[in-house]
NUSEPA-573819 format. One record per residue (C-alpha): residue number from 1; residue in three letters; x, y, z. Coordinates in nm, 4 decimals, padded with zeros to 6 digits. Example, Ala and Ser with C-alpha at 12.3 -4.5 7.8 and 13.67 -1.06 7.14 Angstrom:
<node num="1" residu="ALA" xx="01.2300" yy="-00.4500" zz="00.7800"/>
<node num="2" residu="SER" xx="01.3670" yy="-00.1060" zz="00.7140"/>
//
This chain:
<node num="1" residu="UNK" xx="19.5776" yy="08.6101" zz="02.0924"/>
<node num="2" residu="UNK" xx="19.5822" yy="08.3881" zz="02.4293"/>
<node num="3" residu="UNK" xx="19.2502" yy="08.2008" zz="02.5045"/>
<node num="4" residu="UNK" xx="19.0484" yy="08.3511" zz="02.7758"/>
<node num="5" residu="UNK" xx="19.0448" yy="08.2190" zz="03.1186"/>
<node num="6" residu="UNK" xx="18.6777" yy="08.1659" zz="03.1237"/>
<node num="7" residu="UNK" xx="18.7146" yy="07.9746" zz="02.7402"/>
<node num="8" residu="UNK" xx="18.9563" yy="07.7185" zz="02.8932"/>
<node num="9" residu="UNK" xx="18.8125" yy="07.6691" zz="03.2208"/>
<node num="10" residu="UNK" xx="18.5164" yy="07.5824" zz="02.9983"/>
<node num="11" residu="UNK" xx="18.7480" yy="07.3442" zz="02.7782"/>
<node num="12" residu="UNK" xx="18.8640" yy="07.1951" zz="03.0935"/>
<node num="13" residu="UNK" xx="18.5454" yy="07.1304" zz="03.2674"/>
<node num="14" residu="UNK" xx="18.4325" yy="06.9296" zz="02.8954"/>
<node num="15" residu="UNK" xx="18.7247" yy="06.7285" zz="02.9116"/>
<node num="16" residu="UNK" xx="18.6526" yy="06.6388" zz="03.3131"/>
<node num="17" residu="UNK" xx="18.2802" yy="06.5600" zz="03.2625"/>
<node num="18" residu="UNK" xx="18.3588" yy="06.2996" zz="02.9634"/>
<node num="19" residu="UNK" xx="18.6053" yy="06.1363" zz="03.1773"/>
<node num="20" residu="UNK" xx="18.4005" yy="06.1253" zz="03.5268"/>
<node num="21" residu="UNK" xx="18.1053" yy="05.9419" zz="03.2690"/>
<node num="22" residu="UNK" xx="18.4076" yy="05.7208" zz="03.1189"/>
<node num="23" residu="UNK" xx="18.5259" yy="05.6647" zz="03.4350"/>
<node num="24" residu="UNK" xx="18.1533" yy="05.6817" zz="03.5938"/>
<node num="25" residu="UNK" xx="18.1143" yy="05.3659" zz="03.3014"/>
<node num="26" residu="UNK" xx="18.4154" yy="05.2033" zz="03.4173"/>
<node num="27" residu="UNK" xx="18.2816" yy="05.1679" zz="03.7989"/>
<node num="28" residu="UNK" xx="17.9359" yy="05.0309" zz="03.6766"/>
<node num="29" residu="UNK" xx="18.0747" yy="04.7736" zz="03.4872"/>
<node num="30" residu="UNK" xx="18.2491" yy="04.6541" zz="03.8085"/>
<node num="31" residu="UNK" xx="17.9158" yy="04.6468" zz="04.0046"/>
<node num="32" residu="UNK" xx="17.9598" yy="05.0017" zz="04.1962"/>
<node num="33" residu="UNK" xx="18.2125" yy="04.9383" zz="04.4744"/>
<node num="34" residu="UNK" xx="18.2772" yy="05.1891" zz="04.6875"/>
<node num="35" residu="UNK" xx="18.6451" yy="05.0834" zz="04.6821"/>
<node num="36" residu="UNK" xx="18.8783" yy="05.0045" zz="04.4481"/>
<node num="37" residu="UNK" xx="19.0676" yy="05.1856" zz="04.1812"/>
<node num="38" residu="UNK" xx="18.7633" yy="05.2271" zz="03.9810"/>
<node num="39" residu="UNK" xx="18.5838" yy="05.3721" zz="04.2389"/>
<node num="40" residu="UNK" xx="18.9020" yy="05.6115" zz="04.3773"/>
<node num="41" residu="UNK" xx="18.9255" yy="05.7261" zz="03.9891"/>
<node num="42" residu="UNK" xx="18.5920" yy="05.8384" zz="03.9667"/>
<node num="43" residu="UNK" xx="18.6016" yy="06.0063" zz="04.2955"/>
<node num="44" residu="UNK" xx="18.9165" yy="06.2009" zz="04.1553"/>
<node num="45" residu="UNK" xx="18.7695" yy="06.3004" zz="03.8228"/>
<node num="46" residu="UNK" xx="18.4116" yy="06.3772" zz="04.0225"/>
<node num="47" residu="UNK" xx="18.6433" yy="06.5916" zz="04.2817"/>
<node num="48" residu="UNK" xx="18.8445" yy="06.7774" zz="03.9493"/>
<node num="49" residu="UNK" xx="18.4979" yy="06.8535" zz="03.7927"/>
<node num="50" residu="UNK" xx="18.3745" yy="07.0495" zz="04.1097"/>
<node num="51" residu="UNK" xx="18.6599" yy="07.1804" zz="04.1603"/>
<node num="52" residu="UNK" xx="18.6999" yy="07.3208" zz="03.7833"/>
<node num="53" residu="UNK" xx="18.3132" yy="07.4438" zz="03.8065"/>
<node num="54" residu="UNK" xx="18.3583" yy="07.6195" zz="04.1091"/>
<node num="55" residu="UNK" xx="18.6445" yy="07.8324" zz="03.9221"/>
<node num="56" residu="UNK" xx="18.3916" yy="07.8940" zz="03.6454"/>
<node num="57" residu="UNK" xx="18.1530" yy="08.0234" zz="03.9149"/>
<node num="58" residu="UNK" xx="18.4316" yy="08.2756" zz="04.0694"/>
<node num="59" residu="UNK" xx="18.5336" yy="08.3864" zz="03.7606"/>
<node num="60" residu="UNK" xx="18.1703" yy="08.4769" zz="03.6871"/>
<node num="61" residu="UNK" xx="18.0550" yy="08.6213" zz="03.9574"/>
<node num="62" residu="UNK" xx="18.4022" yy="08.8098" zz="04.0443"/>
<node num="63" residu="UNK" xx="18.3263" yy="08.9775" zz="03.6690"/>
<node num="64" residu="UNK" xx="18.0056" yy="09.0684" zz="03.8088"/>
<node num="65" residu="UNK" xx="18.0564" yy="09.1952" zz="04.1573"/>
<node num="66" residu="UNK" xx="18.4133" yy="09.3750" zz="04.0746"/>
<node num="67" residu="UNK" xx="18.4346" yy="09.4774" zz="03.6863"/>
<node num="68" residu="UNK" xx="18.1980" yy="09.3510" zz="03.4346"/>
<node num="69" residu="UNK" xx="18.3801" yy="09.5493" zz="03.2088"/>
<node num="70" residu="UNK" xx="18.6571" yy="09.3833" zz="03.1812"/>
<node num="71" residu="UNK" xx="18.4101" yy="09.0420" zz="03.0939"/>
<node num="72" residu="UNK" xx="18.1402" yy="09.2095" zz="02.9053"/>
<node num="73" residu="UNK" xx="18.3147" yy="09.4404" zz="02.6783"/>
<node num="74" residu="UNK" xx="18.2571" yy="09.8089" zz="02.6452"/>
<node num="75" residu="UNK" xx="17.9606" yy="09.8317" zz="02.3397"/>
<node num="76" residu="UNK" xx="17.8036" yy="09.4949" zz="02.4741"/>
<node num="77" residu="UNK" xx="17.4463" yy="09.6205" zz="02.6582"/>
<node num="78" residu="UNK" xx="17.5042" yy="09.5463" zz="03.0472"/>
<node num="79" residu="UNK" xx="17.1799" yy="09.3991" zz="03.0701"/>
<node num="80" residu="UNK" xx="17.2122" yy="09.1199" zz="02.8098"/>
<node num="81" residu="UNK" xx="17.6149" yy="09.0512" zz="02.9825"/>
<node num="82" residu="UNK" xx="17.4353" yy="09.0190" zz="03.3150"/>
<node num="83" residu="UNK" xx="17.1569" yy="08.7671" zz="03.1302"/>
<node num="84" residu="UNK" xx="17.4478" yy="08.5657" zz="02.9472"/>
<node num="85" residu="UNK" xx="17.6262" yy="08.4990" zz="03.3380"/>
<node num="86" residu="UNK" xx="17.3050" yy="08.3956" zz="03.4756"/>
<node num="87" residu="UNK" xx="17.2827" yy="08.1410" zz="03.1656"/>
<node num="88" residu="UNK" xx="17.5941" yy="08.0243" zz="03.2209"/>
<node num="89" residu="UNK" xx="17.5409" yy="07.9964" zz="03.6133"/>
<node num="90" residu="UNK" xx="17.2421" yy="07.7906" zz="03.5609"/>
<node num="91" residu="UNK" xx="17.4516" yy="07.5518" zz="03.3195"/>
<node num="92" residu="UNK" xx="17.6881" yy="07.5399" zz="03.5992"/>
<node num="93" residu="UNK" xx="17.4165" yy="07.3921" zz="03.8661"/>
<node num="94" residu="UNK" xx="17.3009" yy="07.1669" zz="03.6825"/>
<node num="95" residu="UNK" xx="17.6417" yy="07.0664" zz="03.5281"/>
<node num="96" residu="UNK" xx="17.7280" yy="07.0052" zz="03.9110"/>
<node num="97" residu="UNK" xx="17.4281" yy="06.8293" zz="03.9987"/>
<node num="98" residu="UNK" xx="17.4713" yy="06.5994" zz="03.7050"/>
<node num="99" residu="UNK" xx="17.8539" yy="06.5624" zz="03.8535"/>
<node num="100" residu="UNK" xx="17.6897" yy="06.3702" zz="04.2089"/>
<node num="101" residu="UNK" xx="17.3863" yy="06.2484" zz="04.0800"/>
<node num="102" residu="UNK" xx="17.3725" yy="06.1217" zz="03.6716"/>
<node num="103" residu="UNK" xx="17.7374" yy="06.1357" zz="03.5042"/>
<node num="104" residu="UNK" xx="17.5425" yy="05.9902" zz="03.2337"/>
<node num="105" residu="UNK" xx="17.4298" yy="06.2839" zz="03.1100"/>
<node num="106" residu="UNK" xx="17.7382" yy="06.5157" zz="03.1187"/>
<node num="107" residu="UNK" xx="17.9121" yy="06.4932" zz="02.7658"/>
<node num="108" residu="UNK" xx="17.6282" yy="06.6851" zz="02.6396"/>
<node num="109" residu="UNK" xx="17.6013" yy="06.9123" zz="02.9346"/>
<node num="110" residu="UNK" xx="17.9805" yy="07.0400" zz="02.9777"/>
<node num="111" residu="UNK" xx="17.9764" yy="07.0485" zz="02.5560"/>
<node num="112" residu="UNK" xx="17.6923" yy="07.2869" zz="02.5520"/>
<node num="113" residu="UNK" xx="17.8539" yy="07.4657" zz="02.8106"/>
<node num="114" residu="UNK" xx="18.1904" yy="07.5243" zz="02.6111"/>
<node num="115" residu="UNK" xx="18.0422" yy="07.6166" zz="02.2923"/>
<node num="116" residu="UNK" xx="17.8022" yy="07.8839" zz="02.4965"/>
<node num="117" residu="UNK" xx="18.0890" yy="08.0430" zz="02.6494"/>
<node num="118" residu="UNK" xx="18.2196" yy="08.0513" zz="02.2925"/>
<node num="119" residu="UNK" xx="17.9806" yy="08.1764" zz="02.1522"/>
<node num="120" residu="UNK" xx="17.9184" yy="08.4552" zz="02.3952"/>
<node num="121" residu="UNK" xx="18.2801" yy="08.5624" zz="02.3880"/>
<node num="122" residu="UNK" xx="18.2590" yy="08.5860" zz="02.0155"/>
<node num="123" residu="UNK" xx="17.9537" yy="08.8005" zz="02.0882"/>
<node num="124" residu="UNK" xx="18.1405" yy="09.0092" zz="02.2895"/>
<node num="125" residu="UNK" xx="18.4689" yy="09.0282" zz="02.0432"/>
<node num="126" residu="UNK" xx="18.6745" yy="08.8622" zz="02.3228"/>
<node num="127" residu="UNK" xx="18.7454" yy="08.5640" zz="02.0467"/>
<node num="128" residu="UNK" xx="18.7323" yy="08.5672" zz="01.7238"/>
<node num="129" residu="UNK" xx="18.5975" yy="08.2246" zz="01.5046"/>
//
């Protein structure tokens, strides 16, 4: 069974918020230039991460406006499918916000993320565990 192209968006988006705080690390310890190859890496991985999120987002809300079906699964109640997106948009913002304003703070962010987008798949029957 493939992965799901929400699942490793999701695994993507991790990977790209531990390396923008690496590399978000990396600049501080030079004294935050704004040039330099420390600076030009982390503006690169910052760049990847919103770019990646912003995927998330379409994939979401194109399940929504289009075909929830498809996303949702036929026995899983609308209502709670339509709660689970707006979860998982909210993570979004605020792993975005947290992508401009305090990479400090997104290991834990884009991990929760993944594992919720796990976990509702598996709810859904999309993955099995």
């Amino acid at each position: 069974m493939s992965v799901p192209r929400i699942l490793q968006l999701a695994q993507d988006l991790e990977w790209l918020g531990c390396e923008l705080e690496w590399q978000g690390k990396k600049h501080a310890l030079e004294g935050f230039p704004e040039f330099g190859s420390a600076w030009e890496a982390f503006l690169q991985k910052q760049r990847g991460l919103l770019i990646t999120a912003g995927k998330i987002e379409r994939e979401l809300k194109g399940a929504v406006s289009y075909n929830p079906t498809a996303l949702v699964g036929v026995e899983y109640p609308l209502e709670a499918a339509l709660n689970a997106i707006g979860v998982q948009l909210q993570a979004l913002e605020e792993i975005k916000q947290c992508a401009v304003y305090a990479v400090h703070e997104l290991p834990p962010k884009v991990r929760g993320f993944t594992r919720m987008v796990e976990a509702y798949l598996t709810a859904v029957g999309a993955l099995t565990s």
